[in-house]
Steps between C-alpha positions, in 0.01 A plus 500: 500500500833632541596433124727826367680435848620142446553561143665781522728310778534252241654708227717663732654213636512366149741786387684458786586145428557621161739742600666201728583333215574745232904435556429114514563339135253315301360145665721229395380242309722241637398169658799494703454408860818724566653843366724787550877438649675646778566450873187610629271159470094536552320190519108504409276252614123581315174321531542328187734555209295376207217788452502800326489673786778368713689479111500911555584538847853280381518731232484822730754282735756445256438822322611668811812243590586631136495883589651467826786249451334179692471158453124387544353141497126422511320236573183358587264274506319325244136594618385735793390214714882363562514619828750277633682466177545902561612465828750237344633756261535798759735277717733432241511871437603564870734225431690608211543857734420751219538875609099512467173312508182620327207252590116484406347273724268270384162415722645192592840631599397768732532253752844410482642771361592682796726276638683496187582853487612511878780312337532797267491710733797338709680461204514857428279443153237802458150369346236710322128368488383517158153472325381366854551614875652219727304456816605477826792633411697849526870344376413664125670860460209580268231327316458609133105442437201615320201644740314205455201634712525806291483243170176359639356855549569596189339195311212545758472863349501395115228203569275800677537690172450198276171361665371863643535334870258241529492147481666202573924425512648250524882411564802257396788559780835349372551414875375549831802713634763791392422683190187338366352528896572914447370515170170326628481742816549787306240404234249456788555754732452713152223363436312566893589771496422664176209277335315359737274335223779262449536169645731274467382152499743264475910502555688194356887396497576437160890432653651692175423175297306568176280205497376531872463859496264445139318232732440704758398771277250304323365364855393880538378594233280200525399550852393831412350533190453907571857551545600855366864484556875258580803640620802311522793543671754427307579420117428097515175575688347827291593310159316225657222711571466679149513139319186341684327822462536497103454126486223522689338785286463775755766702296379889619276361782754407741795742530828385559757694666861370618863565598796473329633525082601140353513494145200281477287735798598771272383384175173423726452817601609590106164273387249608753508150663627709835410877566776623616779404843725696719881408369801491692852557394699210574781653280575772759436304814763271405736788419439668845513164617882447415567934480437475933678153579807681270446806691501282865842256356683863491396619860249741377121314668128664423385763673111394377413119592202511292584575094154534281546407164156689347275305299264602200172430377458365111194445284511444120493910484770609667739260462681686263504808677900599536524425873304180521620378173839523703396310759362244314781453295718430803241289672479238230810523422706174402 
């Protein structure tokens, strides 16, 4: 099954992101689109800007413009289907000529972002992929992500152990490309190759919106009335998941498993109404985030294009274990 070896990977890479951020200050509270002062100016463009989750990456962001004398503004789109709003947004960062560029590509912006950046690029402006890799392109110095595949493996490994590794899955992507396509390959390559009484049934874009991903969630349950287990891909989607499944009644039929730690996923997986999900930290991707394209503004570049911020698993037991407590509190921070 592989188990102690991914979880002990997981713990260690946990403490390491720990030990990342143990000269980092406290997450900020602030809803401030902008912080820090000085010379060196870092301009981040995120997914979104109004979830919990993009609310810590800003505070990681600005925690670091605070430690290392920069002035960082972040923005983003309302939702994570703004594609061309993003794309929008990242030119007037190239525009205003900031010393550097930190830019999470939404699905729907992988298509024109690389042009953008070539404009970076000429300009002299270093950019640092964050939360999300940017196809097609190699102009990023570094991109500052999760191991999304490893995410999906990792779920994949809890829902064995919650449903003894038979039955029926089913899945609610938060979109067909980037993170939530990783998180869905890892989950089922996991899956073939480790339980190969598992099948998964049925895959369906809930598009990070709560009210289509609780559709589609219902749609599966429905269509299989046997189902022993949803995963979802991201916080929208697994809350989704863990509502129809206790209005529905199948409350400790159906297991739920997920990714990320919103306050609301968390007092989920508090209740029962989700088993457990794999969290990121946010907080310290955007403080490498802003710690590289400081580094890069002085001269001194990455010698690693591909940063790993680690990511936990939570349940309503551990959760207040010391380290993941930790990583919890930054996750949902602000």
């Amino acid at each position: 099954m592989r188990r102690p070896l991914i979880l002990a990977a997981a713990a260690a890479l946990t403490l390491g992101s720990l030990a990342a951020c143990s000269n980092s200050p406290a997450s900020s509270s602030s809803n401030s689109a902008s912080g820090g002062s000085g010379t060196i100016k870092i301009a981040l463009i995120a997914k979104a800007n109004a979830s919990d989750y993009w609310t810590s990456v800003k505070d990681g962001a600005m925690a670091a413009g605070k430690d290392l004398g920069a002035t960082v503004t972040f923005n983003g789109p309302d939702t994570e289907t703004q594609g061309d709003e993003q794309l929008n947004e990242l030119q007037s960062a190239v525009n205003a000529k900031p010393s550097g560029i930190g830019f999470a590509p939404q699905d729907g912006a992988q298509d024109g972002a690389p042009a953008i950046l070539q404009q970076a690029q000429q300009a002299g402006i270093p950019v640092v992929a964050f939360d999300t890799p940017v196809n097609e392109s190699d102009i990023p110095i570094a991109t500052v992500a999760s191991d999304n595949q490893g995410i999906g493996a990792m779920a994949a490994q809890q829902m064995v152990q919650l449903t003894g590794g038979t039955g029926k899955i089913g899945i609610i992507v938060n979109g067909l490309t980037g993170t939530a396509a990783a998180r869905q390959q890892g989950f089922q390559d996991y899956l073939k190759q480790n339980a190969p009484n598992m099948q998964v049934v049925s895959v369906q874009n809930g598009e990070s919106d709560p009210a289509k991903s609780r559709d589609k969630a219902a749609a599966i349950l429905q269509a299989n009335p046997d189902l022993v287990g949803l995963f979802g891909t991201d916080d929208d989607s697994v809350i989704a998941c863990g509502a129809e499944v206790q209005a529905d009644g199948l409350s400790g039929k159906v297991k739920v498993v997920g990714v990320d730690a919103s306050s609301d996923e968390i007092a989920m997986v508090k209740s029962g109404e989700i088993d457990g999900a794999v969290t990121q930290n946010p907080y310290n991707i955007g403080y490498q985030t802003v710690q590289i394209l400081v580094d890069a503004a002085k001269g001194q570049m990455p010698t690693d294009k591909n940063i790993v911020s680690p990511s936990v698993w939570y349940t309503a037991s551990n959760m207040n274990d010391p380290t993941v407590a930790q990583v919890l509190g930054q996750a949902s921070a602000g």
